[in-house]
VEXTI-286058 format. One record per residue (C-alpha): chain; x, y, z. Coordinates in steps of 0.02 Angstrom, whole numbers, padded with zeros to 5 digits, m for minus. Example, Ala and Ser with C-alpha at 12.3 -4.5 7.8 and 13.67 -1.06 7.14 Angstrom:
2
> A	00615	m00225	00390
> A	00684	m00053	00357
This chain:
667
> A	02397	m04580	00041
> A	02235	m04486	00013
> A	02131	m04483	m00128
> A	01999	m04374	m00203
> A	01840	m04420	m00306
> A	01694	m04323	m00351
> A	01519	m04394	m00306
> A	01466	m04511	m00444
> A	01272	m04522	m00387
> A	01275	m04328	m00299
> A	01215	m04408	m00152
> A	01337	m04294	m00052
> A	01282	m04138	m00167
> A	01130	m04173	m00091
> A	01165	m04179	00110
> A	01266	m04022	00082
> A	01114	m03931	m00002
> A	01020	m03989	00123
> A	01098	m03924	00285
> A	01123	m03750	00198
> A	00936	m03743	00159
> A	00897	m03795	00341
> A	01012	m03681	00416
> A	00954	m03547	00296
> A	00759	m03598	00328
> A	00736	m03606	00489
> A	00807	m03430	00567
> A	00694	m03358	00393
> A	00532	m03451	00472
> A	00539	m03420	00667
> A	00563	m03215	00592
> A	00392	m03234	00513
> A	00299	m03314	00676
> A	00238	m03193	00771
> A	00265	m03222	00948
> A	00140	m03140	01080
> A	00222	m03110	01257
> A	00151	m03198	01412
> A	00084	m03032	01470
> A	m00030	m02968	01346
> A	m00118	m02779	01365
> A	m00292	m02800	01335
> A	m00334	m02695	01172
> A	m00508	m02601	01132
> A	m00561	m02574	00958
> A	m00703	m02454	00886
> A	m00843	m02561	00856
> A	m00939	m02428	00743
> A	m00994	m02520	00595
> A	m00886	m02424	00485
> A	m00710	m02492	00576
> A	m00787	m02664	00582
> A	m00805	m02677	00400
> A	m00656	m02574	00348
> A	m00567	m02723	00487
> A	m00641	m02845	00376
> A	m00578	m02778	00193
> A	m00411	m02770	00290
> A	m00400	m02929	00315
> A	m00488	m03000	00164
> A	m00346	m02880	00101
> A	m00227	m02949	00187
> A	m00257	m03139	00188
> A	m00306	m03143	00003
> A	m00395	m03273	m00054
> A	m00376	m03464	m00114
> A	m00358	m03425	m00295
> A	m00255	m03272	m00289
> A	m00138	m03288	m00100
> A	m00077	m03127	m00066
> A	00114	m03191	m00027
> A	00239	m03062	00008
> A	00434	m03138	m00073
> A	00486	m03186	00094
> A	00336	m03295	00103
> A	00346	m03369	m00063
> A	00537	m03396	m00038
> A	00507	m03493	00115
> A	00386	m03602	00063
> A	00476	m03649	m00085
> A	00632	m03682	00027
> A	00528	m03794	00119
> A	00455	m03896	m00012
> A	00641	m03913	m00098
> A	00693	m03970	00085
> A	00574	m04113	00090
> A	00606	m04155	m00096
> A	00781	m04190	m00086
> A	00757	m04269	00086
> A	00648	m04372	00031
> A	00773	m04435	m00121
> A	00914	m04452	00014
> A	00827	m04558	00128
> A	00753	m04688	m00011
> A	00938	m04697	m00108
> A	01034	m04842	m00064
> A	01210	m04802	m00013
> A	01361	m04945	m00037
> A	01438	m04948	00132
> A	01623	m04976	00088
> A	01674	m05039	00264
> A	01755	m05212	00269
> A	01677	m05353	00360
> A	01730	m05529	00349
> A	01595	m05598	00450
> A	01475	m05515	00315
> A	01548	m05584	00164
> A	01556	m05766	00250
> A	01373	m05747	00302
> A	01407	m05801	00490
> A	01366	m05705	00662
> A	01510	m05592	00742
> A	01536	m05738	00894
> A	01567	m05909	00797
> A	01712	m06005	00823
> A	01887	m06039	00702
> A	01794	m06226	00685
> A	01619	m06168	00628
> A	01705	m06042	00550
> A	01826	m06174	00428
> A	01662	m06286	00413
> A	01572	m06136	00333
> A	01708	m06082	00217
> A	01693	m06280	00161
> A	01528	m06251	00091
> A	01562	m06093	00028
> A	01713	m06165	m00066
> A	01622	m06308	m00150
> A	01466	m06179	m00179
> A	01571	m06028	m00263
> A	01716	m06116	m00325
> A	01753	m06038	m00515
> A	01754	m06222	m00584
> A	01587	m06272	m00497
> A	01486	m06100	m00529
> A	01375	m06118	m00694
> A	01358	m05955	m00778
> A	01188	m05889	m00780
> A	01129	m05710	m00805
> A	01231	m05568	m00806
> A	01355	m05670	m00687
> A	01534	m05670	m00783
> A	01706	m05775	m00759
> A	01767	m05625	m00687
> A	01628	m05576	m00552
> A	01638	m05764	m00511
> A	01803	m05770	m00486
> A	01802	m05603	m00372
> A	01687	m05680	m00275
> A	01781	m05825	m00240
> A	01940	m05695	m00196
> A	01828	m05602	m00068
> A	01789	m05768	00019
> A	01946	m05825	00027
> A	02016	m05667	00088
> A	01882	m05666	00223
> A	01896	m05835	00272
> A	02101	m05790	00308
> A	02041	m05633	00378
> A	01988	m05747	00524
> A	02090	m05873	00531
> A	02281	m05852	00459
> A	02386	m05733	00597
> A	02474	m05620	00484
> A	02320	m05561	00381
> A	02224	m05573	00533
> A	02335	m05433	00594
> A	02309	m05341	00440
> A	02127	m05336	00463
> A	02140	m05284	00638
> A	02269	m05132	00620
> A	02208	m05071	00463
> A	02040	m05138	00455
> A	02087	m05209	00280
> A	02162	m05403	00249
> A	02277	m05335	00118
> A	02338	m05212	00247
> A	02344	m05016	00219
> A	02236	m04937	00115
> A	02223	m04799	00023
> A	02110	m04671	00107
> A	01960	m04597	m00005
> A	01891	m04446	00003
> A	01738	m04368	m00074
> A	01676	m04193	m00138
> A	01507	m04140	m00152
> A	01507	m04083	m00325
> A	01437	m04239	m00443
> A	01601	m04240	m00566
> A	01521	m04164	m00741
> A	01587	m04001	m00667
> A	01784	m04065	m00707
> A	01745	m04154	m00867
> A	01840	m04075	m01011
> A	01708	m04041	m01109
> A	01608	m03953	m00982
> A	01751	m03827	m00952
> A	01679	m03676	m01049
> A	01519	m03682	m00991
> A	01573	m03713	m00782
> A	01699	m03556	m00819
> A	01545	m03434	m00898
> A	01452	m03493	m00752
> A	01563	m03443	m00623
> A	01611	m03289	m00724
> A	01413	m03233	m00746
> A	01400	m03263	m00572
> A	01534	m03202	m00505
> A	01610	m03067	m00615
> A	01449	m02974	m00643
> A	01298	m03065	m00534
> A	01360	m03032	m00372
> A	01461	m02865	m00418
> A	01290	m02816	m00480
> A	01182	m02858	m00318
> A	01326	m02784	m00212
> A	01336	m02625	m00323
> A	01159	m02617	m00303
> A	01130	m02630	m00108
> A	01261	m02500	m00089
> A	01191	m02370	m00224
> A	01034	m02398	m00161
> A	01072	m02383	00042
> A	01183	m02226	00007
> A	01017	m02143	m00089
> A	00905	m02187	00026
> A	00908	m02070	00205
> A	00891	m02160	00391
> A	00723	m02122	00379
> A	00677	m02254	00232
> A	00645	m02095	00080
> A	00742	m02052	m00054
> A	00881	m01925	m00007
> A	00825	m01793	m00174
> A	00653	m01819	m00076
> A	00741	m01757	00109
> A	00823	m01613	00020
> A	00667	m01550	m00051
> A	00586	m01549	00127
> A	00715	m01435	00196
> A	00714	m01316	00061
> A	00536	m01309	00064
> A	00484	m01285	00251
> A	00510	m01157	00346
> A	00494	m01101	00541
> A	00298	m01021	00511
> A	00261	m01170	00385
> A	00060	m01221	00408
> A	m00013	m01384	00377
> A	m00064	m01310	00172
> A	00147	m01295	00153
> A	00168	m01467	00244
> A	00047	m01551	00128
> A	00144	m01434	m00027
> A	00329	m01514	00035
> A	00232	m01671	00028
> A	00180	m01678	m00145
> A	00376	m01646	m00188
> A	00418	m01827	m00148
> A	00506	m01950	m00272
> A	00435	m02095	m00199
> A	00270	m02060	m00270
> A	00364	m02027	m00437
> A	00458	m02197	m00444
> A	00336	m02308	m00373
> A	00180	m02238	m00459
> A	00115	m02375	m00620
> A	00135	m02313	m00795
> A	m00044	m02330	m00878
> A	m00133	m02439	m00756
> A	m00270	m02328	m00723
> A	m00399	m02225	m00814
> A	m00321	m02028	m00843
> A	m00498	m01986	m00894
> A	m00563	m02022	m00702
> A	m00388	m01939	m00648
> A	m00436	m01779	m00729
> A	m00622	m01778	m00684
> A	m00580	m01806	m00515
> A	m00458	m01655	m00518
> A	m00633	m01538	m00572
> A	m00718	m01615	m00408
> A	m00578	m01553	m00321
> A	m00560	m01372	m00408
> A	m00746	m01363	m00375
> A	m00747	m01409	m00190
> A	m00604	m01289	m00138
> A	m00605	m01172	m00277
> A	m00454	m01048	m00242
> A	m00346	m01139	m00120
> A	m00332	m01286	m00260
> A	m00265	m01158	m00374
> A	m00143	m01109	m00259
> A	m00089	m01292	m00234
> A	m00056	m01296	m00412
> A	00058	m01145	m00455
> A	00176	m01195	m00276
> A	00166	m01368	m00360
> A	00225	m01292	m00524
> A	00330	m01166	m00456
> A	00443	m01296	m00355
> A	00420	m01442	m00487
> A	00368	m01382	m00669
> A	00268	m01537	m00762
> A	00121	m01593	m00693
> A	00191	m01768	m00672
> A	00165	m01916	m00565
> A	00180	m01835	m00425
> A	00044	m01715	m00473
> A	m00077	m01868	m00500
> A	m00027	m01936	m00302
> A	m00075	m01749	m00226
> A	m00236	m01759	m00339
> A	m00292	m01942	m00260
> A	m00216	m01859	m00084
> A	m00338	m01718	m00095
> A	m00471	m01839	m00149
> A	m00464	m01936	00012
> A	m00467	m01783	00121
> A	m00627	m01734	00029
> A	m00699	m01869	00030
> A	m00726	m01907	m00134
> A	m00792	m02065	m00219
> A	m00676	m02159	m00339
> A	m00760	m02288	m00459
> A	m00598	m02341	m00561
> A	m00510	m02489	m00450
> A	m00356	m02461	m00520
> A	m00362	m02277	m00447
> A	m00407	m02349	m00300
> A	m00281	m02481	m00271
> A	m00164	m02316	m00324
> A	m00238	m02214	m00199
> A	m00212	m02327	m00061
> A	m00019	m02360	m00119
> A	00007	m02132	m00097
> A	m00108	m02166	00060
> A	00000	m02316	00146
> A	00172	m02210	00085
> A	00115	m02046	00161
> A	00170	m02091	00359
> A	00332	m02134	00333
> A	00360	m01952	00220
> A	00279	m01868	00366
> A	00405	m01956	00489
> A	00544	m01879	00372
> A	00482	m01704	00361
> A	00457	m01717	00555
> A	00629	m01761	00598
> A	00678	m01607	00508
> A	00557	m01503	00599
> A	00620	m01551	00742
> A	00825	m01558	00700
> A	00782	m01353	00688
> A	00685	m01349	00826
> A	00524	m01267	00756
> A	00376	m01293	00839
> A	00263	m01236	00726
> A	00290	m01339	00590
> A	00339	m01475	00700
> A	00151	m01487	00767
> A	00068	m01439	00626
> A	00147	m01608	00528
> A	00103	m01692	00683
> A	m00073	m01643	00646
> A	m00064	m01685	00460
> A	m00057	m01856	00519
> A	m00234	m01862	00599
> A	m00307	m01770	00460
> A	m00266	m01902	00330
> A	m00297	m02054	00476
> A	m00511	m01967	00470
> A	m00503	m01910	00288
> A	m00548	m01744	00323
> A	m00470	m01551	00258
> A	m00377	m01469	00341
> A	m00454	m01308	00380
> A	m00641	m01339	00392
> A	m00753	m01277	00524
> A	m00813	m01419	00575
> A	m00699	m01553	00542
> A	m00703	m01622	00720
> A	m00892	m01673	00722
> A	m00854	m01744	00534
> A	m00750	m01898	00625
> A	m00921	m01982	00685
> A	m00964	m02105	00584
> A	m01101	m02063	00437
> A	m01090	m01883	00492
> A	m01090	m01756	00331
> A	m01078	m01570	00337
> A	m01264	m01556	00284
> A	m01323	m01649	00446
> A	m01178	m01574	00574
> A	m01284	m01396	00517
> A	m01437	m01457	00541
> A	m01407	m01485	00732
> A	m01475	m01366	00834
> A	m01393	m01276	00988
> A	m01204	m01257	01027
> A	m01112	m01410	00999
> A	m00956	m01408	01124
> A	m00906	m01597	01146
> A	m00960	m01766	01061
> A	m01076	m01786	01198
> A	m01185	m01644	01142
> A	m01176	m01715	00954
> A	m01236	m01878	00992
> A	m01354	m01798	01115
> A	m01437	m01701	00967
> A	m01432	m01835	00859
> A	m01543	m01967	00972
> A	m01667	m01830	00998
> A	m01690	m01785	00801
> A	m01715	m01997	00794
> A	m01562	m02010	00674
> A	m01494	m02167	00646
> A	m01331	m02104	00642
> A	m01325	m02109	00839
> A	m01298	m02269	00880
> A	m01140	m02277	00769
> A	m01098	m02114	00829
> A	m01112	m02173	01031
> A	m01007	m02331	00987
> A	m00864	m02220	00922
> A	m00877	m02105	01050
> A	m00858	m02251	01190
> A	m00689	m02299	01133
> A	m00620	m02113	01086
> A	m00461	m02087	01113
> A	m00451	m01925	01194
> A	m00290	m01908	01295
> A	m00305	m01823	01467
> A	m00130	m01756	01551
> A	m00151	m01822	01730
> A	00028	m01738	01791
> A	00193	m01672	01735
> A	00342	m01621	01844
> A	00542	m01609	01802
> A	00627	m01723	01923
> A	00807	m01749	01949
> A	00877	m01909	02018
> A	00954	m01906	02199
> A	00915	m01703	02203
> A	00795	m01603	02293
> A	00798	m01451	02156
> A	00857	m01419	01995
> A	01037	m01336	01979
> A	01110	m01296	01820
> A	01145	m01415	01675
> A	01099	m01555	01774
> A	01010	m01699	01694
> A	00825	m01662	01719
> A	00685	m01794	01654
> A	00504	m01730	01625
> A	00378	m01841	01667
> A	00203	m01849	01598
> A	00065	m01954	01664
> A	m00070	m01983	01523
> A	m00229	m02092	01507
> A	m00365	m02101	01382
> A	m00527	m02042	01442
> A	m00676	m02043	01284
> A	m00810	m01916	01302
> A	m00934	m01925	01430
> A	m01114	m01986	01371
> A	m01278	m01923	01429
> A	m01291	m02080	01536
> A	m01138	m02059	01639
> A	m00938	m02065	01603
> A	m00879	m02189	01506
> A	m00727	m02302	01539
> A	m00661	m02427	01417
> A	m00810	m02431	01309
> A	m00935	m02450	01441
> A	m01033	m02339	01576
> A	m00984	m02338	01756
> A	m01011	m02237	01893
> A	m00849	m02105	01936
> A	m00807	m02189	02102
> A	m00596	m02154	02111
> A	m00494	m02311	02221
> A	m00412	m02257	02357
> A	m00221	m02193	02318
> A	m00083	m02276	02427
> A	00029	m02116	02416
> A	00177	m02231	02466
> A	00153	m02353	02349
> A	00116	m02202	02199
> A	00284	m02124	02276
> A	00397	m02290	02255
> A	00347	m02333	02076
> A	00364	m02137	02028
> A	00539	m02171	02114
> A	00566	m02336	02019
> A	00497	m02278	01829
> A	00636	m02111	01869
> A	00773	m02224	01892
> A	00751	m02335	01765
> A	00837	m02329	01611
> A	00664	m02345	01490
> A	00571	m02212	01412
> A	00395	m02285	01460
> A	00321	m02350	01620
> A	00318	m02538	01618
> A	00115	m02579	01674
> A	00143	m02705	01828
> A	m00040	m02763	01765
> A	m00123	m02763	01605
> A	m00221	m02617	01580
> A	m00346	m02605	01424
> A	m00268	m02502	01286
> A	m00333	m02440	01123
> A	m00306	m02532	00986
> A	m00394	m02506	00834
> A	m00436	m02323	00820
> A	m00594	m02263	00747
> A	m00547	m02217	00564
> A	m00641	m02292	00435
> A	m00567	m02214	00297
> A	m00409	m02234	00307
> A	m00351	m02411	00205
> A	m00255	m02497	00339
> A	m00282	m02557	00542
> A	m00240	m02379	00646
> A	m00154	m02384	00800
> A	m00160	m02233	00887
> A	m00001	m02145	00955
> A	00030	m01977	01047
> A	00183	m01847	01034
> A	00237	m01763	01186
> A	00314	m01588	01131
> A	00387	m01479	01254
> A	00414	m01305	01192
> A	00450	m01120	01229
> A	00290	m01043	01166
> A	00388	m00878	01164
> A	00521	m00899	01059
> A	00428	m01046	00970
> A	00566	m01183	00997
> A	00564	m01348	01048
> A	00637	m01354	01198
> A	00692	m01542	01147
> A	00643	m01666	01021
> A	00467	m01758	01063
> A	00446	m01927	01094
> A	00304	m02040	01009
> A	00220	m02143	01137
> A	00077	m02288	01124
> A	m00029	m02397	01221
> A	m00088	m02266	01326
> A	m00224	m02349	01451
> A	m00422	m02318	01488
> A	m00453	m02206	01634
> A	m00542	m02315	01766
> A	m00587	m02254	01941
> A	m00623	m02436	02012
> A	m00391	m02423	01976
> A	m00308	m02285	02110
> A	m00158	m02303	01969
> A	m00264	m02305	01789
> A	m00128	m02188	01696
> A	00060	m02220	01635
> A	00210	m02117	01648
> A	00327	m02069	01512
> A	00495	m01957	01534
> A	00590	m01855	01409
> A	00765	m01826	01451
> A	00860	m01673	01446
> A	01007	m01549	01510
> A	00955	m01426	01633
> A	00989	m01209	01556
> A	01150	m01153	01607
> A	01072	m01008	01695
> A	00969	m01008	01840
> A	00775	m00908	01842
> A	00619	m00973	01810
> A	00577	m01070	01614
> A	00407	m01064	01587
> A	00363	m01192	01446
> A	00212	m01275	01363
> A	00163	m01470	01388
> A	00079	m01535	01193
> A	00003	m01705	01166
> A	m00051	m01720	01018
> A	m00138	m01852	00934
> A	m00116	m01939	00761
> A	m00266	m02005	00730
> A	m00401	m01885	00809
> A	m00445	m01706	00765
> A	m00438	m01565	00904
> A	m00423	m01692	01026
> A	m00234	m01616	01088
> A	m00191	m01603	01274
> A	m00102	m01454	01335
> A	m00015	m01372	01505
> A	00107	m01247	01527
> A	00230	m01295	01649
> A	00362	m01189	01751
> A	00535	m01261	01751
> A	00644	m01167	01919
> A	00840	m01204	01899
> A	00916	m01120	02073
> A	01113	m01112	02103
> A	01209	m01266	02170
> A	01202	m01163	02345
> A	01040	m01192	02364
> A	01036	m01369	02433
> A	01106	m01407	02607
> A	01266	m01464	02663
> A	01206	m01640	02677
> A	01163	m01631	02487
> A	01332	m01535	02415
> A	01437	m01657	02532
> A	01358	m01811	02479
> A	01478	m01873	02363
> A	01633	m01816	02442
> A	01722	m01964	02482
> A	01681	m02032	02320
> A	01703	m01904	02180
> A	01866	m01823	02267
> A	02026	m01898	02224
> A	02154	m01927	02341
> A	02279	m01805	02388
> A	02446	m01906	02366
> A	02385	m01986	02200
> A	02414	m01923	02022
> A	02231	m01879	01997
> A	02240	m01784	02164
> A	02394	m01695	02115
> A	02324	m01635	01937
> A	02162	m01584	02028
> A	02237	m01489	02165
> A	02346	m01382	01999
> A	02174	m01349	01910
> A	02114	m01284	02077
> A	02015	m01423	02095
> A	01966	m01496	02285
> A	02048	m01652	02359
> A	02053	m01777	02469
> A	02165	m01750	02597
> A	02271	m01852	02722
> A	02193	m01913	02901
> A	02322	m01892	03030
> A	02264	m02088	03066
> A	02332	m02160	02908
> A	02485	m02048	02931
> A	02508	m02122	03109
> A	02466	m02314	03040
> A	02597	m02266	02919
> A	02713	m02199	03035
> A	02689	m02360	03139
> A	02736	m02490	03009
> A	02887	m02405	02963
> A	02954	m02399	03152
> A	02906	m02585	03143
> A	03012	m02612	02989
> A	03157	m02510	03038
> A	03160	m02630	03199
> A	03141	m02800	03125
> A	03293	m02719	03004
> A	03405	m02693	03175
> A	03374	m02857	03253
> A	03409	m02959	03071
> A	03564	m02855	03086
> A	03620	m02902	03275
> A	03574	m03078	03229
């Protein structure tokens, strides 16, 4: 017979707590190590002093400091797991636990091996020593302890030496024979107590009548608002109702100021509404009109000047370039700032689930406007990324400025100290060049109609050249180009087609940039290109871009310094010639966009030779006899049919039966 007892001392509350907290701990801590791969692409960084201190307020940022740690909730909650897990490890391993096992050897105080004569001459002493008429009572010893003690010996002592409680002890591991079997329940044994009852059954109802209904309730409201994309689904239908197939980058930045993130997440009275407002006047007085214009759409769609009114007012400030005193309008700022990527990623996927190109790019382009903190629209907002460089200054510059080269160029001959900054950006810019694109087919020669065709792009990163000579991963080298093994550039074209990824795996590292040059935006900026293949004529995309990264240096001491990527999509029904236009833009530099136009020619299924219609013949055909065959050849389909061989084998084997049937039978 069993029976059940709580745990007096919660000693077994404890292991219990402590293997969930491990178990919960440990897959929550190896989540939050960041593990670097074995083959690590060398990154570049802009080493402009502008990035290198905005790097360090990142981090400073990021790290905190010793009095105030900037701890995310994860972070917190492990640490305090942690510390709770040594605690109560610590308590378990300093408790003392009874061990209830019985041990007759113990309770004589002799080793496992002596003999049934040391043994008798030992429970002699013991008997004279512990014997209730010879024990003097001293302390808290009682008659009854006393006499228990003498009982134990005794039993022990028979335990050893008389056969039938011998036996006992050996089958049941008890003198007295079977016992009644114990078992314990982590849960110390105030949680049964009568007394107790009310407040263990409010517990359990808090918790589970309206605790966990509540946090269940709450993930599910708050998934089924919320749109793939990570915004608000009120905030995805005001995007499509406010773009539309000629929208510019003024009406992207309009559907922008529309979302409800910045209206739930923005603080209530944190920050000074007198520098709100007098920052608004900067703004009217820099752009005049247009910020008028801004303000009746923003009325028009909205009504009240809300919170979301104050977010496009600090968004405007940034791409002016306006100062901001008030560090609770700056820590607001960079909140809209840090929250404006992931509502561009939203209003691009519905760009692009309508196929519009022009909208499509020009959010693409938003992107790099806010990464350099620069208007759209300005004249010269591409010499305005170099570092230090105002509008004043960029006018002052004499002759015709066509690349960065000629800026910097100017610069060192006026003396301005400007152009060293302005040379150290320049060295790690990441313009993109398009090396090659072709549509390829697997296994065909041409393309035939709604086959599966894969575009692929060859890019690499090639920064403006200097006055000195071309630049290549931040330094000056001479343009001496490797020699190209055409074989070996034809078998890992080959391999990249046929394998199943999306982006060229680098068989060695190749440095990458990663730390753009943009000082004024709040966080690290990886760069990243989309590669947008459109009709230009009917302005469609022709299917939905891809975002790629870690696009390499251009180096001519490498015959292979580029990296392929392939976009994958069905072939026209129709045959002709498709011709279509090649984008890569950028989302962190201005004007820096690679473009081709590119010819796609789909020809009929006649086209290829015999070889290459036949090719699959034997495999894709079913057999004539079968069921699939037979359902193929009534569709019209073609078929497999019969060799005269295998009608001969068969006609063979049954001769051989029908002969081994006649001679069992004359047997």
């Amino acid at each position: 017979m069993a029976s059940y007892n709580y745990d007096e001392t919660g000693i077994m509350a404890l292991f219990f707590i402590i293997t969930v907290l491990f178990m919960i701990l440990v897959p929550v801590t190896l989540s939050q190590i960041s593990t670097t791969s074995t083959k690590e692409t060398p990154t570049a960084s802009c080493e402009c002093s502008a990035c290198i201190d905005k790097r360090a307020r990142v981090r400073k940022r990021e790290k905190g400091s010793i009095f105030r740690l900037n701890l995310t909730k994860k972070s917190l909650f492990t640490i305090l797991g942690w510390v709770a897990f040594g605690l109560l490890s610590y308590k378990v391993s300093t408790t003392n636990i009874e061990s209830k096992i019985y041990d007759p050897f113990e309770i004589l105080g002799i080793s496992l091996g002596s003999t049934e004569k040391e043994i008798k001459s030992h429970f002699k002493k013991l008997s004279k020593q512990f014997h209730p008429d010879k024990v003097k009572l001293t302390g808290n010893d009682t008659a009854e302890s006393v006499a228990l003690r003498f009982v134990d010996i005794t039993k022990a002592y028979k335990s050893l030496t008389d056969e039938t409680i011998r036996k006992n002890f050996e089958d049941y591991g008890h003198p007295d024979g079977r016992q009644e079997f114990s078992m314990g329940i982590a849960l110390p044994a105030w949680i049964v107590e009568a007394q107790n009852n009310i407040w263990v059954l409010s517990a359990y109802g808090l918790i589970f009548g309206l605790a966990l209904p509540a946090i269940v309730g709450n993930w599910w409201f708050g998934s089924r608002q919320k749109t793939k994309d990570g915004v608000f689904s009120h905030t995805a239908a005001s995007f499509w109702k406010a773009l539309t197939e000629t929208s510019d980058v003024d009406e992207i930045v309009s559907a922008l100021s529309r979302a409800a993130e910045w209206q739930t997440t923005a603080p209530k009275g944190s920050f000074n509404t007198d520098a709100l407002r007098t920052l608004e006047k900067n703004i009217e007085a820099d752009i005049g009109p247009r910020w008028t214009r801004a303000r009746l759409q923003f009325q028009r769609a909205v009504g009240t000047l809300d919170a979301r009114w104050d977010s496009l007012v600090l968004l405007y400030a940034h791409l002016l370039r306006l100062p901001i005193d008030d560090a609770a309008l700056q820590k607001r700022q960079t909140q809209v700032l840090l929250q404006t990527p992931t509502l561009l990623n939203a209003l691009l996927n519905i760009t692009m689930a309508r196929n519009w190109t022009q909208p499509t790019v020009a959010t693409m382009r938003l992107h790099a406007f806010l990464a350099q903190a620069i208007l759209p629209g300005s004249n010269i907002s591409r010499w305005s990324q170099l570092p230090g460089l105002k509008n004043d200054e960029i006018r002052s510059l004499q002759g015709s400025l066509r690349d960065f080269g000629d800026v910097v160029s100017a610069l060192e001959d006026k003396g301005n100290a400007l152009a060293v900054d302005a040379r150290k950006a320049t060295e790690r810019w990441g313009r993109v060049e398009l090396v090659d694109a072709a549509f390829k087919v697997i296994g065909e020669r041409i393309v035939t109609p709604q086959a599966l065709v894969h575009l692929v792009v060859k890019l690499r990163v090639k920064p403006p050249k200097a006055s000195s000579g071309s630049t290549t991963n931040g330094a000056a080298k001479l343009e001496t180009r490797s020699v190209v093994d055409a074989d070996e550039e034809e078998r890992l074209d080959e391999e990249f087609l046929n394998s199943p990824k999306d982006t060229e795996d680098l068989k060695t590292p190749i440095p990458t940039l990663g730390s753009a040059h943009a000082p004024l935006w709040p966080a690290n900026h990886k760069p990243g290109w989309w590669i947008v293949l459109a009709d230009a004529k009917i302005d469609r995309l022709v299917v939905p871009p891809i975002k790629v990264t870690d696009v390499p240096f251009a180096d001519p001491s490498r015959a292979r310094d580029y990296r392929s990527y392939k976009l994958k999509f069905q072939a026209p029904s129709g045959t002709g010639v498709f011709t279509w236009r090649i984008i890569v833009v950028s989302d962190t530099y201005i004007g820096e966009d690679a473009s081709q136009d590119i010819q796609l020619r789909v020809e009929e299924f006649t086209e290829l030779t015999a070889d290459e219609q036949h090719r699959d013949d034997e495999i894709s055909d079913p057999e004539e006899d079968s069921l699939a065959g037979q359902m193929a050849a009534m569709r019209g389909g073609s078929v497999k049919k019969r060799s005269e061989e295998s009608d001969d084998e068969s006609s063979t084997d049954d001769d051989e039966v029908a002969a081994n049937d006649s001679s069992s039978d004359s047997d």
